[in-house]
N, C-alpha and C positions, 0 to 999 in steps of 0.2 A: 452393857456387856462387861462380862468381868476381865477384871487386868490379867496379862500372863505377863510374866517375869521372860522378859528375855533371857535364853539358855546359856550365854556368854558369862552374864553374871552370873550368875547360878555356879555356872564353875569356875569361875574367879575365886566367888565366896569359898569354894571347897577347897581350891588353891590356896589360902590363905589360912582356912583350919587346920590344913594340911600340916603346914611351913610352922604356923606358930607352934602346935602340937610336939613338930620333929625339935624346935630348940626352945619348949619349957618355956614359954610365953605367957602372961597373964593378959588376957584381953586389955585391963589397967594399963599395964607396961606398954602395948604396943599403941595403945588411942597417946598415951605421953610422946611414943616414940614416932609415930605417922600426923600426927596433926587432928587426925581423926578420932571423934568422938568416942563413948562408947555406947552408945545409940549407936551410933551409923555404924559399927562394927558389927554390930549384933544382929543389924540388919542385914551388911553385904555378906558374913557369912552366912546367914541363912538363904542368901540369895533374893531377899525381897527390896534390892537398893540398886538403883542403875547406879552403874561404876563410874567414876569418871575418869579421865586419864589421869587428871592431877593424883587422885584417891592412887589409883593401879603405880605411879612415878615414886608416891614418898613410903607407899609399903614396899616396892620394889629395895628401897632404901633400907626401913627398919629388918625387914625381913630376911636382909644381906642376901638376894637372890635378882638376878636379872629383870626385868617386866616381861622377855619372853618367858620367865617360867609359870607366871601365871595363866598364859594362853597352848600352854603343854600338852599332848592329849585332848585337846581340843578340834573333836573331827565338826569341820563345819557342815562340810557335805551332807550327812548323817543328823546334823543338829538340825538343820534346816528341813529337813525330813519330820522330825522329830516336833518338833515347832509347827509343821503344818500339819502335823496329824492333831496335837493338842489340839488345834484352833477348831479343826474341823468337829472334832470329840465333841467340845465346849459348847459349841453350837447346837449340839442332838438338847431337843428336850425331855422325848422320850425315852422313860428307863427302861420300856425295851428293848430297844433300836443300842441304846447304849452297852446292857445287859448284852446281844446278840454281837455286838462289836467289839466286845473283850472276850466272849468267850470265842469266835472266829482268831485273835489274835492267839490265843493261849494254846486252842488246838494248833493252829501253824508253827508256834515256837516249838511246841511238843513233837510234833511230827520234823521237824529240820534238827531234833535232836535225836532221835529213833535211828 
């Protein structure tokens, strides 16, 4: 079964593209300033690296931003939804079924925007 990336990370990772972006950060500068590699940076922003606290604690640091900011906007409610729909997706083998299950989502987005 293939891996899905937990959505937490995912938007860590973006929190931190965010952050370094907003103060002119070289990925370089901030793997010196967090401990952290730059591999592993390259990964958590992309979201393909489970976080760890320690990771979330010393970017918290280089970042000059609290550890709640990186959990910001962060609807879990919604992610957890979102997370089990993936799973469920992941699981269709047929590209029809799959085909008919995006195109049901897009008309209903469509229509709740009408």
């Amino acid at each position: 079964m293939q891996h899905i990336h937990h959505l937490i990370d995912i938007h860590i990772g973006r929190r931190v593209t965010i952050r370094r972006a907003e103060l002119q950060i070289m990925i370089e500068s901030l793997s010196i300033m967090s401990g952290i590699s730059i591999a592993d940076l390259l990964r958590l922003e992309a979201g393909k690296l489970k976080v760890t606290a320690a990771q979330v604690f010393h970017l918290s640091h280089a970042l000059q931003v609290p550890v709640s900011y990186f959990f910001e906007q962060y609807d879990e409610e919604r992610t957890s939804e979102i997370q089990r729909l993936i799973l469920a997706f992941s699981s269709i083998t047929k590209d029809k079924a799959r085909n008919e299950i995006i195109r049901l989502a897009e008309d209903n987005a469509k229509n709740l925007q009408s």
